[in-house]
C-alpha positions as CSV (number, residue, x, y, z in Angstrom):
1,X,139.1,182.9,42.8
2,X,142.7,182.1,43.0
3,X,143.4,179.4,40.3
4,X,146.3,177.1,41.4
5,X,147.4,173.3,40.5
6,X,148.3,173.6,44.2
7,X,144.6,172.4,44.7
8,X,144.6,169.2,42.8
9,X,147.6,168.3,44.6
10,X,145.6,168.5,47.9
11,X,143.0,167.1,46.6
12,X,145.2,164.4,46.2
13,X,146.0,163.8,50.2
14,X,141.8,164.4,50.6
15,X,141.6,168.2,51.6
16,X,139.5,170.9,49.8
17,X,139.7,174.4,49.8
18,X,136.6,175.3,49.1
19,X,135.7,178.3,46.7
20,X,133.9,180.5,49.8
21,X,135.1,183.4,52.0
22,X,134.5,182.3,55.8
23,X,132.7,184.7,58.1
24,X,132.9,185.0,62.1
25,X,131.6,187.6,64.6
26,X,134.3,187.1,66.2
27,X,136.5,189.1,63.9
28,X,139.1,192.0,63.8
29,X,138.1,195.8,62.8
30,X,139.4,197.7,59.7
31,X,138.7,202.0,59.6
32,X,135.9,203.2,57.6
33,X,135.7,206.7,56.1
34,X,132.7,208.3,57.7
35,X,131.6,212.1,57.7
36,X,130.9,212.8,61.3
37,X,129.5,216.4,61.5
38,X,131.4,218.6,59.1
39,X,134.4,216.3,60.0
40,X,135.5,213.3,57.9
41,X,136.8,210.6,60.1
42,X,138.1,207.2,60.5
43,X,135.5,205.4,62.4
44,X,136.6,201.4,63.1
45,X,133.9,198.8,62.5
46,X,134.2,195.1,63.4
47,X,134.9,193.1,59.6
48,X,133.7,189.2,59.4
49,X,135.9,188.8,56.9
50,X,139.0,189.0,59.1
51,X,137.7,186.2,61.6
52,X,139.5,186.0,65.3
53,X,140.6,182.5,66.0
54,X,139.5,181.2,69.8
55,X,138.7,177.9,69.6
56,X,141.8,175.4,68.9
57,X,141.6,171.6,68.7
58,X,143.3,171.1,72.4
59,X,144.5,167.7,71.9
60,X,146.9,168.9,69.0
61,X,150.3,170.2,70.5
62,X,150.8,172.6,67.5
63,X,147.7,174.6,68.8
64,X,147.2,173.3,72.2
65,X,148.4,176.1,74.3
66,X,147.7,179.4,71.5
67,X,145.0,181.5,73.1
68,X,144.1,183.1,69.6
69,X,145.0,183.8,65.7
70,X,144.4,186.5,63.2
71,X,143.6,185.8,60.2
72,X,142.6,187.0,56.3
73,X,139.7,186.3,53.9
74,X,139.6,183.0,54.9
75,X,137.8,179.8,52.9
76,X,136.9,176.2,54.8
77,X,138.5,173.7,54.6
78,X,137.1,169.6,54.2
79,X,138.4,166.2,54.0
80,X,137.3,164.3,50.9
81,X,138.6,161.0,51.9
82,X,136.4,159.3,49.0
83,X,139.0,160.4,46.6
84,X,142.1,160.1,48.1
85,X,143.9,156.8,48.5
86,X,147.0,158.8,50.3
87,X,144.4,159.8,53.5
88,X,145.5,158.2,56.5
89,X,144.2,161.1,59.4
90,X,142.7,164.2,59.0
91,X,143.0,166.4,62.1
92,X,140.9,170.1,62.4
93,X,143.3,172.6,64.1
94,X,141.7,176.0,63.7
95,X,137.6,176.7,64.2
96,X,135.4,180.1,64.1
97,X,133.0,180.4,66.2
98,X,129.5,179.6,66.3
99,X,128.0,182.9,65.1
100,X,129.7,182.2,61.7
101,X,128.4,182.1,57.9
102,X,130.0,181.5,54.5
103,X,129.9,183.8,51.0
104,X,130.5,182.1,48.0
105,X,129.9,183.1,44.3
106,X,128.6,186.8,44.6
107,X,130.8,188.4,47.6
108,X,130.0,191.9,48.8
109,X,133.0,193.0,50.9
110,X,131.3,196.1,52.2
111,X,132.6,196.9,55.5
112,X,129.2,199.6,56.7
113,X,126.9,196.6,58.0
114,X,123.7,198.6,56.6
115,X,125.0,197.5,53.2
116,X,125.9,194.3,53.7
117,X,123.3,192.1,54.4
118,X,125.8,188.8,55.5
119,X,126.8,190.2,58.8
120,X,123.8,190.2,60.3
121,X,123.4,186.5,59.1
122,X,126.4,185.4,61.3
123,X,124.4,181.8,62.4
124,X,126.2,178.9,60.9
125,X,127.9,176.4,63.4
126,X,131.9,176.7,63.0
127,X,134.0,176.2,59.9
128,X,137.5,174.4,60.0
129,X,139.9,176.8,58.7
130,X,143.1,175.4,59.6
131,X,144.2,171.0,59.5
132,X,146.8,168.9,59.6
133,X,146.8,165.6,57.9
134,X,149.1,162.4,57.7
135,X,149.3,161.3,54.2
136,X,151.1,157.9,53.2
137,X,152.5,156.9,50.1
138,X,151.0,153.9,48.3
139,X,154.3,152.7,47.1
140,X,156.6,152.7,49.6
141,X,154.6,153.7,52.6
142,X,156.4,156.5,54.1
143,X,154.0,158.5,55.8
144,X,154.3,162.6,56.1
145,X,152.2,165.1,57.9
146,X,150.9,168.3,55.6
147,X,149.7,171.7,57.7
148,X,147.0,173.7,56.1
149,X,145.5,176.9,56.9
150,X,143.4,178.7,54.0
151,X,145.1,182.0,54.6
152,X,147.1,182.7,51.5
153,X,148.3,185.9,53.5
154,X,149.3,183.9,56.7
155,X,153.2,184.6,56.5
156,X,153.1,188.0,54.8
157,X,154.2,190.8,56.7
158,X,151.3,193.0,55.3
159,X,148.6,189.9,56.7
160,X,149.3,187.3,58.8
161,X,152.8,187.6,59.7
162,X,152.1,190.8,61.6
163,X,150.2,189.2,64.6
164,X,152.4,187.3,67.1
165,X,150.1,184.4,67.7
166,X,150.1,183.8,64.4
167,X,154.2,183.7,64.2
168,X,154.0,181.7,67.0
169,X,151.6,179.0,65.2
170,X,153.7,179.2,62.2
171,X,157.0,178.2,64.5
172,X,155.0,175.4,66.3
173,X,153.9,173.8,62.9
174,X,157.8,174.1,61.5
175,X,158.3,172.2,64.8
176,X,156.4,169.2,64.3
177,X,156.9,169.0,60.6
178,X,161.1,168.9,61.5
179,X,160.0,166.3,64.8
180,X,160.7,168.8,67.1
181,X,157.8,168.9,69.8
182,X,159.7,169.6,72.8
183,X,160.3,173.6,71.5
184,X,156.4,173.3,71.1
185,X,155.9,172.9,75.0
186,X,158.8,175.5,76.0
187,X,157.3,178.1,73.4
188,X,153.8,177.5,75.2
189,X,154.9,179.2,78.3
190,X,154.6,182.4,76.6
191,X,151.5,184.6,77.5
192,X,150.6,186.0,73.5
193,X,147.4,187.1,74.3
194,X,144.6,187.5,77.7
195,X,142.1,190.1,76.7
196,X,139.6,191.2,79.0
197,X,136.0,189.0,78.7
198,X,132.7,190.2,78.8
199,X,129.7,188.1,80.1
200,X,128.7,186.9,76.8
201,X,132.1,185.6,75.5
């Protein structure tokens, strides 16, 4: 677990991390060492861990128009309103899917699905992993928006920062925070990603 007073200050504006890894079906692949004849081989297998993003909360312009987002040992994130005087709205941006589950206190990160029991457990209705609040202050009422997506790895080059939808969420949430939504709509014209669908998706 990654300790942080970063975490009591959210707590503060009514949003919780909480201490789970998220897992989707809908995820990206990492290469697995496998011994295929006499051959040892790379072979890629499909990773909860990493979830795929696909389902966006439309009525938001910062995520209206993405078509999908990569991301990194995710953990949900609530609103805890009870606690929080400073909560005004509390907006979902990012979802997994509906074939999702969460790990929390014992986490087996075993790619090989024979040894890892989880991934066949993928059941659980969607998880929020990414929000955006408005937040007032109780003194002088000046109210501010805070963006949050529990991806500690979301702007590193080595994680997040490699996919382009990503960069291209990051941009549209730099542009509402500065009160710029018109770049939002121009940005949107881009095509970042149209994959091929089977039947079932």
């Amino acid at each position: 677990p990654i300790q942080s007073n970063i975490f009591d200050l959210l707590s503060s504006y009514g949003l919780n991390i909480n201490e789970n890894l998220v897992l989707d079906k809908m995820c990206g692949q990492v290469n697995v060492q496998q011994q295929v004849s006499i051959f040892r081989m790379a072979v890629p297998m499909d990773y909860p861990y990493l979830p795929i993003i696909k389902k966006f909360n439309r009525d938001d312009v910062i995520v209206n128009n993405l078509e999908s987002m990569s991301l990194i040992f995710p953990s949900e994130i609530q609103s805890d309103s009870v606690y929080s005087d400073n909560l005004v709205e509390f907006v979902p941006l990012l979802f997994t899917s509906n074939n999702s589950s969460t790990a929390s206190q014992f986490y087996n990160l075993n790619p090989d699905p024979k040894a890892n029991p989880i991934f066949s457990q993928l059941n659980q209705s969607s998880k929020v992993l990414g929000a955006r609040v408005l937040v007032a202050d109780n003194q002088t009422g000046i109210e501010s928006n805070i963006i949050l997506v529990s991806d500690s790895k979301i702007f590193a080059d080595q994680g997040g920062g490699s996919s382009p939808e990503n960069r291209i969420f990051i941009m549209n949430a730099i542009d509402y925070l500065l009160g710029d939504s018109e770049l939002i709509a121009l940005r949107s014209r881009e095509v970042t990603d149209r994959p091929l669908l089977s039947e079932n998706d």
